[in-house]
C-alpha positions as CSV (number, residue, x, y, z in Angstrom):
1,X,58.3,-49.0,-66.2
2,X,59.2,-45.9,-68.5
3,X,55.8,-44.1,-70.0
4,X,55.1,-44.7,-73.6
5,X,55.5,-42.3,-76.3
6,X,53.0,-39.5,-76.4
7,X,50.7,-40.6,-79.2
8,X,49.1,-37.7,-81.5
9,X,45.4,-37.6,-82.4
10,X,46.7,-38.9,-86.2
11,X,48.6,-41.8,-84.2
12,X,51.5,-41.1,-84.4
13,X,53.8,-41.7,-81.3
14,X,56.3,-39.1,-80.7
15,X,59.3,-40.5,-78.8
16,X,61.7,-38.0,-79.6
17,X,61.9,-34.1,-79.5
18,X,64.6,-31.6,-80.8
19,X,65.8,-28.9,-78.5
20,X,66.2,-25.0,-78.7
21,X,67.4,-22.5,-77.0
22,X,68.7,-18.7,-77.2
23,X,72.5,-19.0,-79.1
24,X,74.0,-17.8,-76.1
25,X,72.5,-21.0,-74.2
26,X,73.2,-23.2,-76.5
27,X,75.4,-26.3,-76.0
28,X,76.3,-29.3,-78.3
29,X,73.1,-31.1,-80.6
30,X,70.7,-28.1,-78.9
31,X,69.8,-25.8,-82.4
32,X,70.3,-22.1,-81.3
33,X,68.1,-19.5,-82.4
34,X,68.6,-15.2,-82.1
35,X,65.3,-14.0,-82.5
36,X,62.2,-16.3,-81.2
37,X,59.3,-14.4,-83.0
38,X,61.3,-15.3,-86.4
39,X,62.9,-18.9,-84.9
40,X,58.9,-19.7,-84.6
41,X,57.9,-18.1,-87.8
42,X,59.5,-20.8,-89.2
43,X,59.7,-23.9,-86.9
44,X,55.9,-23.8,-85.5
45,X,53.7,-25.9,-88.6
46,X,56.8,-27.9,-88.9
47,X,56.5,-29.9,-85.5
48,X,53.7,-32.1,-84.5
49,X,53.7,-30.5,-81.0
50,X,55.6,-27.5,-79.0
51,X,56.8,-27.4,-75.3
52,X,58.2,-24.2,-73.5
53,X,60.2,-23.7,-70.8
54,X,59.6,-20.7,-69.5
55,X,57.3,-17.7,-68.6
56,X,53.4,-18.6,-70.4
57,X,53.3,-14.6,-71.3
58,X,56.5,-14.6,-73.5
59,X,54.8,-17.8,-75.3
60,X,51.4,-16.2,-75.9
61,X,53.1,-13.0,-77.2
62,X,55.5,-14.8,-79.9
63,X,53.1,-17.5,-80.7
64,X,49.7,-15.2,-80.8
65,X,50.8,-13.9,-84.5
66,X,51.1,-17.3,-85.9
67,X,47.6,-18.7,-84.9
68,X,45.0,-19.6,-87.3
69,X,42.5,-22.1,-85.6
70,X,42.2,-25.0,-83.2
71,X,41.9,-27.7,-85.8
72,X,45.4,-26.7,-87.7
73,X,47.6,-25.4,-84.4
74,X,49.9,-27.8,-83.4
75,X,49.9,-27.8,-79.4
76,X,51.8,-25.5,-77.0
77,X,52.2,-26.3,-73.4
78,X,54.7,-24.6,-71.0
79,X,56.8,-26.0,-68.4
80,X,58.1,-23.8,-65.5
81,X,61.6,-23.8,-65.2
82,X,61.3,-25.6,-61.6
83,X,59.6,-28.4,-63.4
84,X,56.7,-28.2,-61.0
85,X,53.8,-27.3,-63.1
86,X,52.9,-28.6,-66.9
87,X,50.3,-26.0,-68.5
88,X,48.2,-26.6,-71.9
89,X,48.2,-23.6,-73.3
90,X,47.5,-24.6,-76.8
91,X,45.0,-27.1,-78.7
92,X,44.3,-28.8,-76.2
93,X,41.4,-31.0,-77.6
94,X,41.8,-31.3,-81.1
95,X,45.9,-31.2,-81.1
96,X,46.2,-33.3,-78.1
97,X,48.1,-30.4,-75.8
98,X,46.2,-31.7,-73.0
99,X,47.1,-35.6,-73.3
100,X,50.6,-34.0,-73.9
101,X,50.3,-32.2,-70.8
102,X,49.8,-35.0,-68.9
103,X,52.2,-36.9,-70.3
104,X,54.8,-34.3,-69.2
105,X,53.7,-34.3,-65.9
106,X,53.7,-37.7,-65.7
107,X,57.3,-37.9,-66.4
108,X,58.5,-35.2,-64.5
109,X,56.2,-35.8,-61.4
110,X,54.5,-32.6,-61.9
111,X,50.8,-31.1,-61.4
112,X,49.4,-30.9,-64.7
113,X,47.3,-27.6,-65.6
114,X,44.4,-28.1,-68.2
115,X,41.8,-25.3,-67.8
116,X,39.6,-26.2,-70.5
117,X,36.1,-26.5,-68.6
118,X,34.7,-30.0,-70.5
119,X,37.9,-31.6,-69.0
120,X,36.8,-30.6,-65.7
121,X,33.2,-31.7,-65.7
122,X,34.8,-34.9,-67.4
123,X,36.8,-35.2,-64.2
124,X,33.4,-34.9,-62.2
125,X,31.7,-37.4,-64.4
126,X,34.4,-40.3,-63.9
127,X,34.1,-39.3,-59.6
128,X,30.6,-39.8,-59.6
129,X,30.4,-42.3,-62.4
130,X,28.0,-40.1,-64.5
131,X,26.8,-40.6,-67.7
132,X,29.5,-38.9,-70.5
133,X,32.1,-37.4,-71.4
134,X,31.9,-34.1,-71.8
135,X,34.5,-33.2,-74.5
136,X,32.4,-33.6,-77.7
137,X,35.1,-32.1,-79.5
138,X,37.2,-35.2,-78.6
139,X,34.3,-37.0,-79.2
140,X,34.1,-36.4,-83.0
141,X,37.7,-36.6,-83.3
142,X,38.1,-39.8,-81.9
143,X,35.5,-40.7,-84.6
144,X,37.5,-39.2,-87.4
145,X,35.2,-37.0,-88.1
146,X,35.6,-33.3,-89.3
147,X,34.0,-30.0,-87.6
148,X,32.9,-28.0,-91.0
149,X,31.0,-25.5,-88.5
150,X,32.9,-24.8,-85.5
151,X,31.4,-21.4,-84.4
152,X,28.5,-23.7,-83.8
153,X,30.5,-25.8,-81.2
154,X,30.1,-23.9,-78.3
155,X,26.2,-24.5,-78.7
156,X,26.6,-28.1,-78.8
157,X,29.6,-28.7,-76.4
158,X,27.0,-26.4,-73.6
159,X,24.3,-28.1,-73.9
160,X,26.3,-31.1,-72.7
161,X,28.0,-29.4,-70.1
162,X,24.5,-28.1,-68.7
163,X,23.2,-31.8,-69.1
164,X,20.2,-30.8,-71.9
165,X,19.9,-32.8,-74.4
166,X,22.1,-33.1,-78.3
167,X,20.2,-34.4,-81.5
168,X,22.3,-36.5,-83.7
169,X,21.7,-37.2,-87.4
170,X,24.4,-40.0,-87.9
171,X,22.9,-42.2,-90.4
172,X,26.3,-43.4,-91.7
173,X,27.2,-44.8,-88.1
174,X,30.0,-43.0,-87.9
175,X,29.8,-42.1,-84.2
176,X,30.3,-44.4,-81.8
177,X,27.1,-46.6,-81.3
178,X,27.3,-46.6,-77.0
179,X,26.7,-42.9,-76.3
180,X,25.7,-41.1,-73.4
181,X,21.4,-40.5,-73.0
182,X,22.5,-37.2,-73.2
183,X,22.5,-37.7,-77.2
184,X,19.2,-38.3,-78.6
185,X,19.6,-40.4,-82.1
186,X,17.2,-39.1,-84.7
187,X,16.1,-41.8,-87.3
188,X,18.0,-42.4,-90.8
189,X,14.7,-40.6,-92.7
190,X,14.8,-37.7,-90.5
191,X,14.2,-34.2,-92.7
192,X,14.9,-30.8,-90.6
193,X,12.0,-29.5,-92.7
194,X,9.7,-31.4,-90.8
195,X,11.3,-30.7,-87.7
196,X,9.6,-28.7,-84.9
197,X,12.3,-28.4,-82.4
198,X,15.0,-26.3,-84.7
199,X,15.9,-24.4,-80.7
200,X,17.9,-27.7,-79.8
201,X,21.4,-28.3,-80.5
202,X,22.0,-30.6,-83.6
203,X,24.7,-32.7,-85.1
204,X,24.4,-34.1,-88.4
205,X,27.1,-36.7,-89.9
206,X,27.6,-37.6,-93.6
207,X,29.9,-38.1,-96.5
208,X,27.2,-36.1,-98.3
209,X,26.7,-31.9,-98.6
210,X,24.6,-31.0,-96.0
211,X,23.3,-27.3,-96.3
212,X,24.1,-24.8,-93.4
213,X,21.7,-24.0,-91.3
214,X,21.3,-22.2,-87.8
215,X,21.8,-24.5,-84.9
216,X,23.0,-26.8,-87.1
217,X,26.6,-28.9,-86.1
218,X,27.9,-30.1,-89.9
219,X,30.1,-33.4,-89.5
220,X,32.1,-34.2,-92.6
221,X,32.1,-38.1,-92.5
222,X,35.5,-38.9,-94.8
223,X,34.9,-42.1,-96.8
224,X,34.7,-40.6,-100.0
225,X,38.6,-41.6,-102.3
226,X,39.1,-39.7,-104.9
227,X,41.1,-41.2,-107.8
228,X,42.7,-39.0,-110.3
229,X,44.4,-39.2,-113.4
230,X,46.1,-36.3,-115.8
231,X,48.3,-35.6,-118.4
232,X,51.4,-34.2,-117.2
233,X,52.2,-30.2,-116.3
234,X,48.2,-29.5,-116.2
235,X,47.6,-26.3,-114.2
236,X,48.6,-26.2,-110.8
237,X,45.1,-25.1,-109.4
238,X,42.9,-27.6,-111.7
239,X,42.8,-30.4,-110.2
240,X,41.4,-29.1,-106.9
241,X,38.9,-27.1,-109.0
242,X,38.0,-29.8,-110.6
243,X,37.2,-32.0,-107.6
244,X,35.4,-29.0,-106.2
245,X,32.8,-28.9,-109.0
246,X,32.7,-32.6,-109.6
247,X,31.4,-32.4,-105.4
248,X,29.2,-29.8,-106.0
249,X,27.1,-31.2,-109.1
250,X,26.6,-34.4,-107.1
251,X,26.1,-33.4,-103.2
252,X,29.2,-34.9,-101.7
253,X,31.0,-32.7,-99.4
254,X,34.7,-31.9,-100.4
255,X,35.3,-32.2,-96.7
256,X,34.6,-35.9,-96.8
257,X,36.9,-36.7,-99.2
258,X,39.7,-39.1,-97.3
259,X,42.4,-39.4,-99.8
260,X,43.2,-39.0,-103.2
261,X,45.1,-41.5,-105.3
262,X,47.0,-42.4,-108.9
263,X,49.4,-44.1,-110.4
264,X,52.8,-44.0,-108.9
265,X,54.4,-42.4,-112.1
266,X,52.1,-38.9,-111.4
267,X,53.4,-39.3,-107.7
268,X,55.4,-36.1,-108.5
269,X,52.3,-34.3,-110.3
270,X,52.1,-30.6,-109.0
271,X,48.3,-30.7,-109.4
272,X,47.8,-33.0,-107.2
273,X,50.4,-32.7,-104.6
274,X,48.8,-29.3,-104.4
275,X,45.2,-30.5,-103.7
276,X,46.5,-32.8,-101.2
277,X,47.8,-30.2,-99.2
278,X,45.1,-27.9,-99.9
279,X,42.3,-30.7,-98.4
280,X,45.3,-31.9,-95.5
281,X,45.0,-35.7,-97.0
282,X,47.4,-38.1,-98.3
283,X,48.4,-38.4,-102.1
284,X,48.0,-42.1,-102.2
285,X,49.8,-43.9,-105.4
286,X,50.0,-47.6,-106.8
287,X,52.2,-49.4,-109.4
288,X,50.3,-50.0,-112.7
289,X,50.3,-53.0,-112.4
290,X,48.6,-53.2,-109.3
291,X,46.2,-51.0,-111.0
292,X,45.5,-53.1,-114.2
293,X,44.5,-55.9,-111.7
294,X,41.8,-53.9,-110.2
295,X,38.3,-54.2,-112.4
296,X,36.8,-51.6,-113.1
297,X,33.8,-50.5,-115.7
298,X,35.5,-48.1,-117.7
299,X,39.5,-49.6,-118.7
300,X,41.1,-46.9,-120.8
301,X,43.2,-48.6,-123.6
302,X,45.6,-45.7,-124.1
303,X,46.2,-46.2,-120.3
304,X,47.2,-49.7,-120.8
305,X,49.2,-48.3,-123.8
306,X,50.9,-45.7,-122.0
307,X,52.2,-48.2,-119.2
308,X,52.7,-51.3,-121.3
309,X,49.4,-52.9,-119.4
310,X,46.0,-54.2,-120.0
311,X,43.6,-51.7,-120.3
312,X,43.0,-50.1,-117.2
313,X,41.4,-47.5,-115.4
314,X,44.1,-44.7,-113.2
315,X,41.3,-43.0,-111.7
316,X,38.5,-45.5,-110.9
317,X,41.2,-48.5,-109.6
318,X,43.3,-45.9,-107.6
319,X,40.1,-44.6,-105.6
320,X,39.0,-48.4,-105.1
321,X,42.5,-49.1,-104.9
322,X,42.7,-46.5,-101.9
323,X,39.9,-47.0,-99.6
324,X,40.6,-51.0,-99.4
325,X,44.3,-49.9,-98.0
326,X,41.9,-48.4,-95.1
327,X,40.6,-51.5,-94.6
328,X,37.4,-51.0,-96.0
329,X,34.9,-52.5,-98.4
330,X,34.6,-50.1,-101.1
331,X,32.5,-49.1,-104.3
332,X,32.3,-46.5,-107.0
333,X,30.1,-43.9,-106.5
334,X,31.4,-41.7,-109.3
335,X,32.5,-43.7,-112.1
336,X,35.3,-41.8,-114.1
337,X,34.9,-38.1,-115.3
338,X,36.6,-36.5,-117.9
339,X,37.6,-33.1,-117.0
340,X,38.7,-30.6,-120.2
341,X,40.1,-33.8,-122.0
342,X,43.3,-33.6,-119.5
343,X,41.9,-35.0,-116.7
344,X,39.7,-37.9,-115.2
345,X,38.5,-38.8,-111.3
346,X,36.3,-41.3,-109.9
347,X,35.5,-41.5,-106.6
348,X,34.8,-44.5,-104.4
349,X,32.6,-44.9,-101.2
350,X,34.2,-46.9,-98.6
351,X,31.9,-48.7,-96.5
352,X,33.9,-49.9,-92.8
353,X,34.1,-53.6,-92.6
354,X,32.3,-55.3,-89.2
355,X,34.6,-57.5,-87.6
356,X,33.4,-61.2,-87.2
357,X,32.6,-61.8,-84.0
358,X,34.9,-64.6,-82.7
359,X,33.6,-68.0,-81.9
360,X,35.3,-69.8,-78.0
């Protein structure tokens, strides 16, 4: 039976690749390239994932210039030209290299090399049929969660891999509720004022603004949608400032925010194509229609005007709109905002929906 497609740590299965190689090598459907440094320049943050074929030192020298951090790299791993050994060089956690890697070696019956330590103890866990995993990063990943202090997770990911013991604020339930003893939950009302122990590694989860602190592992929990609406041509950099402030006066972390959403016809919008890819989420958009169906406290009549609808709201039905396309229950949290008179945003809380268990 053939392997299945690698999948990405977004989901996506990759089943096919393009190929390069030096112009001189090049045959028919393979794009050539002259210069690597400048063919990668271009190509790296296009693909989801990157494999070599070749010596690891001339990929660490063209690839080092064009590295920003583990949770944006796309992965690297390098084959040897004999096909015998498949090496994660690159994002290994986070991006998936080392799933990717032995993937590879899977297909081409090779040894795959992963040198990343918590993969190794994780080995030696499974042999002995001990008690976690040790790759937290994976861990909060697999959650969907998002790192908003990675210097601190060395801290963290040691204190697993030396078996001591991890704090974890998670009153949203966003972690998986079968975790190793190695985690110790703290209760929903826990306050780090009160808290004696500030030398042990912590993890804290939430949609809300946590404040930095020393020790202290931030986990951006994303069910906050953001639904906007604007009047066309509004400054390229306002609607992100906007939803920056907006986050700030009420304690919700910008991190946390999922999506953002409107009405199909501001698909287009430079404002908030922009802030999408400035936060790495999806511009989600709905038909007006769709919209005006959605109830909401505050319908704008000059809305239902301007797309020959009831009265409707953009903002507050797109972010409701948006989180129930998740497949969650949702409700507003921020009812709609006027911004400078030329835009609005609401923002919705999306609360995961429990599967019924079913009956024999």
């Amino acid at each position: 039976m053939p392997a299945a497609p690698w999948c990405a740590p977004d989901g996506r299965n990759v089943a096919t690749c393009r190929i390069s190689a030096p112009a001189r090598l090049a045959e028919a459907d393979i794009c050539p390239f002259d210069d690597l440094a400048a063919f990668l320049a271009r190509e790296y943050r296009r693909h989801t994932a990157h494999v070599f074929v070749g010596a690891t030192g001339i990929a660490v020298r063209v690839l080092a210039p064009l590295l920003r951090h583990k949770s944006q790299d796309p992965p690297v791993v390098v084959l040897d030209p004999a096909g015998r050994f498949v090496i994660s060089l690159l994002s290994g956690h986070w991006g998936g290299g080392n799933a990717l890697a032995r993937h590879l070696a899977v297909l081409l019956q090779a040894t795959p090399v992963i040198t990343t330590a918590s993969d190794q103890t994780a080995e030696q866990d499974r042999v002995q049929a001990a008690i976690a995993p040790a790759a937290l990063d994976l861990l909060i990943r697999d959650a969907g969660l998002r790192i908003l202090d990675w210097e601190r997770l060395p801290q963290a990911q040691a204190a697993l891999l030396e078996g001591r013991p991890l704090r974890l604020w998670d009153p949203c339930r966003a972690l998986p509720a079968a975790l190793p003893p190695r985690f110790e939950r703290l209760p929903e009302d826990w306050n780090h004022e009160d808290d004696a122990r500030e030398t042990l590694p912590l993890l804290a989860a939430h949609w809300r603004h946590l404040p930095p602190s020393p020790g202290l592992l931030r986990l951006a929990v994303p069910r906050l949608y953001a639904g906007l609406g604007c009047r066309r041509g509004i400054p390229k950099d306002a609607a992100l400032a906007a939803l920056t402030e907006l986050c700030g006066a009420h304690d919700l972390e910008l991190q946390a925010v999922a999506s953002l959403a409107t009405v199909t016809e501001k698909a287009d919008e430079p404002a908030l194509r922009a802030t999408a890819a400035r936060l790495r989420i999806p511009l989600r958009t709905f038909p007006a229609g769709e919209l005006a169906r959605c109830a909401t406290p505050n319908p704008s009549e000059a809305a239902g005007r301007r797309f020959n609808q009831p009265p409707f709201s953009v903002c507050e039905a797109s972010a409701l709109l948006a989180a129930r396309a998740d497949g969650h229950s949702a409700g507003l949290l921020l009812p709609k905002t006027a911004i400078q008179s030329c835009l609005t945003i609401a923002v919705a809380l999306a609360v995961p929906v429990t599967p019924t268990p079913q009956t024999a």
